[in-house]
ZAMI-75922 format. One record per residue: residue in one letter; x, y, z of N, C-alpha, C, O, CB in turn. Coordinates in steps of 0.05 Angstrom, whole numbers, plus 5000, padded with zeros to 4 digits. Each point is the difference from the previous one (the first is absolute). Glycine has a CB too. Example, Ala and Ser with C-alpha at 12.3 -4.5 7.8 and 13.67 -1.06 7.14 Angstrom:
REM ZAMI-75922
A526448865156498250245000501850245000502150005013494149775012
S503150444961501650245001498550225014501050225004501449654953
***
This chain:
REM ZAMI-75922
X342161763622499149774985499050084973498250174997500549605046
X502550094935498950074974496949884998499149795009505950214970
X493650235007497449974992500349774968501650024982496850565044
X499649224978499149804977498250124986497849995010502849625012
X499550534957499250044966499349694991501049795006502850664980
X494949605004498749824981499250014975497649995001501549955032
X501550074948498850104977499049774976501649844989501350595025
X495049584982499149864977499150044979498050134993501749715030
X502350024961499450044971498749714978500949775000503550625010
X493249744972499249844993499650064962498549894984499950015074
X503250294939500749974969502050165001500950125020494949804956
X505350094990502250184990499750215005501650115016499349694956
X496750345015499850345007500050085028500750245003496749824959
X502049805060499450075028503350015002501050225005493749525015
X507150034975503049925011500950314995500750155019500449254967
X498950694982501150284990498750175021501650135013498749794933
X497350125061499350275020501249945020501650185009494249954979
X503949655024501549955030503549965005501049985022494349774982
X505850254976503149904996501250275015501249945021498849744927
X499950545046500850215018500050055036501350095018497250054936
X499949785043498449975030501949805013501550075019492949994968
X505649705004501749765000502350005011500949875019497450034949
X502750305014503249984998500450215023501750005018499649894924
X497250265054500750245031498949805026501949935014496650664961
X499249345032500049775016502349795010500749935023495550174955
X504749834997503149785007501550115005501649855010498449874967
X501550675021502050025005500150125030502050045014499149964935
X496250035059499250135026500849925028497949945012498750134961
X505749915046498749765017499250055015501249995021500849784973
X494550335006498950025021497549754988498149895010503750695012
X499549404952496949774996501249784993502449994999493850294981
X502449535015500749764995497749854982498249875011504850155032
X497350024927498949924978499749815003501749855008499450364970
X496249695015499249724992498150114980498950224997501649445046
X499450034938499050064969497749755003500349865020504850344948
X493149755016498049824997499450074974499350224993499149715053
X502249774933499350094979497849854991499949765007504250414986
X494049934991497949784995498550174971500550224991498649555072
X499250054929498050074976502149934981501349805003495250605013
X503849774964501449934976502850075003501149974978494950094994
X505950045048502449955006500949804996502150014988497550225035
X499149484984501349814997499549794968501049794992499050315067
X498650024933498549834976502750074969500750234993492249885031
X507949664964501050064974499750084981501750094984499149755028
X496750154986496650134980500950265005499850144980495249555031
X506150425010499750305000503050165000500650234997494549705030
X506649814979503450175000501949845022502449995003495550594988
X499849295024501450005031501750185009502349955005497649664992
X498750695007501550225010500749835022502350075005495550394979
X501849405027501149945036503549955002501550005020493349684991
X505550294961502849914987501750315002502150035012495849534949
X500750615027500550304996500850105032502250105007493949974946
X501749895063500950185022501649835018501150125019494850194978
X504349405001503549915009501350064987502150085012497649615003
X500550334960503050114989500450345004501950114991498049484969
X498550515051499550295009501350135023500450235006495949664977
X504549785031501149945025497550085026499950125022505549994955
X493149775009497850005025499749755018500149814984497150494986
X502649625052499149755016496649884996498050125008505950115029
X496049544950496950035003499349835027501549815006497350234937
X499150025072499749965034497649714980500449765000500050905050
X497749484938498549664995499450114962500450224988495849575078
X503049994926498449794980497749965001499549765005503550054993
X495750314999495349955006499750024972500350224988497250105061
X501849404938498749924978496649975005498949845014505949924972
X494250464998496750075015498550034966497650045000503650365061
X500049584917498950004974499149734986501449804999501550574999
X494649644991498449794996501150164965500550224991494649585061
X504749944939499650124963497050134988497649955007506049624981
X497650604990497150134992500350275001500050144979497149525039
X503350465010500450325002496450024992499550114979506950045000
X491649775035497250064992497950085027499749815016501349834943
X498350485044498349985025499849785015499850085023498150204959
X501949525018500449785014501749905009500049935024497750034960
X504449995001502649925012501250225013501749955017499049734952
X498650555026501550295022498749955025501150035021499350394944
X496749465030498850025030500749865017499850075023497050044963
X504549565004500749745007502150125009500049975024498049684949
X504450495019502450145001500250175027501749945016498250074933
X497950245055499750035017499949815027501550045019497350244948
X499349515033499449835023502749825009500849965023493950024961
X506649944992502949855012501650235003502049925012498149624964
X500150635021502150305001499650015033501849985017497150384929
X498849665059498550125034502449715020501950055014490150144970
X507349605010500649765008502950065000500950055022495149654962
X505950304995502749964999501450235024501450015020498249794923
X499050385037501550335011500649955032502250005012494350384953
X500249575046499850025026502349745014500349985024494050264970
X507149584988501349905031503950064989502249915010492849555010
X504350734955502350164997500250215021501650035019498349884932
X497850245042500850255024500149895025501850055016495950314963
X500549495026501249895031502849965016501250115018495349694968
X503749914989504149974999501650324990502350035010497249354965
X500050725017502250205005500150295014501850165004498949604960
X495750235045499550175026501350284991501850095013498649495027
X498850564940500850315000498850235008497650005006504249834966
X499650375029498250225017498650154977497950125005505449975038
X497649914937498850164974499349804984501949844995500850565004
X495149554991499749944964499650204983498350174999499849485009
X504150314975498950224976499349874982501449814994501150515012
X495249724979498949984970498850294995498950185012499849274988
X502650414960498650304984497349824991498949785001506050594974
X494949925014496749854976497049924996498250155006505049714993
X496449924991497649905000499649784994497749895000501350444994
X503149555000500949694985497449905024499450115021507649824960
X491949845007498649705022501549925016499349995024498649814948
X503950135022502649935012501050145021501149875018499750014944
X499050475042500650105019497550035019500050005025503850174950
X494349865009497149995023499749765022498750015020498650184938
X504449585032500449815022502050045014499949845020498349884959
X503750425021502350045012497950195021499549915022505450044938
X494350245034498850155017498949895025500550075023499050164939
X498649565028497449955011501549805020499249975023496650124935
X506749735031501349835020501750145017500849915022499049734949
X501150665017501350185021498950145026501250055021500850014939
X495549995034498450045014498649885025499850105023500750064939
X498549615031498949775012502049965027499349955023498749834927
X504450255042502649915020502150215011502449995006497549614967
X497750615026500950325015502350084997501950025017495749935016
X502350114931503050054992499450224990498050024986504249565004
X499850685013499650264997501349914961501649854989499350505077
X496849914925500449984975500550234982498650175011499149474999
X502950424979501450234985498549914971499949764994505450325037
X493750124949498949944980502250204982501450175009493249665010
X505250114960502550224969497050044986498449835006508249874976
X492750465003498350034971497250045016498250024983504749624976
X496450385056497050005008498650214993501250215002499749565033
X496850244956498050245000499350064968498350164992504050085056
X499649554933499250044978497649844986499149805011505350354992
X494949944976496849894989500849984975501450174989494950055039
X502749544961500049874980497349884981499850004975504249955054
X493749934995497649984991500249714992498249874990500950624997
X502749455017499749575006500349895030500450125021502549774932
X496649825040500549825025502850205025499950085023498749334935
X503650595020502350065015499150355027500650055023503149664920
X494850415040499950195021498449945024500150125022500750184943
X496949435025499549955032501449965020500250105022497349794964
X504349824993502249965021502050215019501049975022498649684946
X500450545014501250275003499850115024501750095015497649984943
X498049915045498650165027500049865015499450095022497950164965
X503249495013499549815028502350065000500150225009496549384995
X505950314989502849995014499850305013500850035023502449604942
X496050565022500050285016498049905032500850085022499250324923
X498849525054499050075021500749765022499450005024497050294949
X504849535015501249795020501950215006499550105022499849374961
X502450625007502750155005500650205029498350065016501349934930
X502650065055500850315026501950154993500450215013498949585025
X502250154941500850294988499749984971499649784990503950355046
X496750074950499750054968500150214987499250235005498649494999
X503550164975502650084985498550084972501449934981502649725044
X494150464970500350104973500550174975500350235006498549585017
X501250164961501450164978500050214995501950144993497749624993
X498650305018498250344992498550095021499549845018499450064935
X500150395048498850115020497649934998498749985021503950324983
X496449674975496049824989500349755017498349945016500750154921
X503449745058498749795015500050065025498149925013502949774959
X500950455040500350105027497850075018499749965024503950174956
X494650015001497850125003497849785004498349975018503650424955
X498549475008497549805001501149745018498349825000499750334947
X504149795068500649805024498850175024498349905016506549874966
X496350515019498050135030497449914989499149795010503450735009
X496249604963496950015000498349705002497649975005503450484963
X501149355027499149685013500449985031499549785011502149994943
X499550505061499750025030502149965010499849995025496449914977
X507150044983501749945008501550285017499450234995500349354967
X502050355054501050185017502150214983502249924992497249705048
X499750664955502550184981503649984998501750024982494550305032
X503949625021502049995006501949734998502349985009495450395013
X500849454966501049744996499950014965500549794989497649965062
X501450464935498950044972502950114989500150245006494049895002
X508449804976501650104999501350004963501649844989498650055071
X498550324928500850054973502149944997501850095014495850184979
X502749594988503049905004500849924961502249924993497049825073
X498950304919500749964972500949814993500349885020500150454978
X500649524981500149694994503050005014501750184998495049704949
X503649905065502549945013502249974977502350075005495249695037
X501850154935502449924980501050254979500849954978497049535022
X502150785010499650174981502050245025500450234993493749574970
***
């Protein structure tokens, strides 16, 4: 039985790190890709990459419009709370065994927190890095919602164990798009 991948993307730069991953995912058949696109994927303000990764020949599984205008602490937070709401009766309906998200986006911190909630094994990309804004909190929560992770460098590697995560679930793995 093919394993359900999940992956969500919620901007351009994430789509570029994750597009590799993607494409080995789709040609695999032991998995069976599903995509969820949300945050500024879908917005014209920003490109409508969502356009990009169908013509990429990707399938998109859903559409989660979770962006309030502004881009300000408030509307990210509002963002968050309908993100939690949508996500969760996406992952439900398409029931996968993996979620993957990279990052720190708001946007993926709800993916997390609705991945989680609904005992969905989660795979994190980029974790362990520090920045010294909002985003690296978020940073550390999707790490620690998470069960496996994927990050760049051996520092962050270092600093996902030392948040107590399991070594052996800790897998250096350097930017996926590179």
């Amino acid at each position: 039985m093919k394993k359900k991948i999940c992956v969500i993307l919620v901007d351009r730069a994430n789509y570029g790190r994750l597009k590799p991953v993607m494409q080995i995912l789709k040609s695999d058949e032991r998995f069976n890709l599903q995509l969820i696109c949300t945050g500024t994927t879908l917005l014209e303000k920003y490109g409508k990459v969502v356009n990009l990764i169908e013509k990429d020949g990707f399938e998109i599984s859903s559409k989660v419009y979770m962006e309030y205008s502004g881009s300000v602490s408030e509307t990210m937070s509002m963002g968050i709370g309908t993100g939690i709401i949508l996500l969760t009766n996406e992952i439900n309906r398409l029931n996968p065994d993996v979620v993957l998200i990279i990052g720190d986006r708001y946007e993926a911190l709800s993916a997390a927190i609705a991945s989680a909630y609904n005992n969905k094994i989660i795979a994190h990309v980029q974790g362990g890095e520090v920045s010294g804004s909002i985003d690296e909190s978020a940073r550390h929560a999707i790490t620690k919602f998470s069960h496996i992770h994927f990050p760049a460098t051996e520092l962050a590697r270092k600093r996902i164990i030392n948040m107590g995560e399991d070594p052996s679930m800790v897998i250096c793995s350097g930017c996926p798009s590179k």
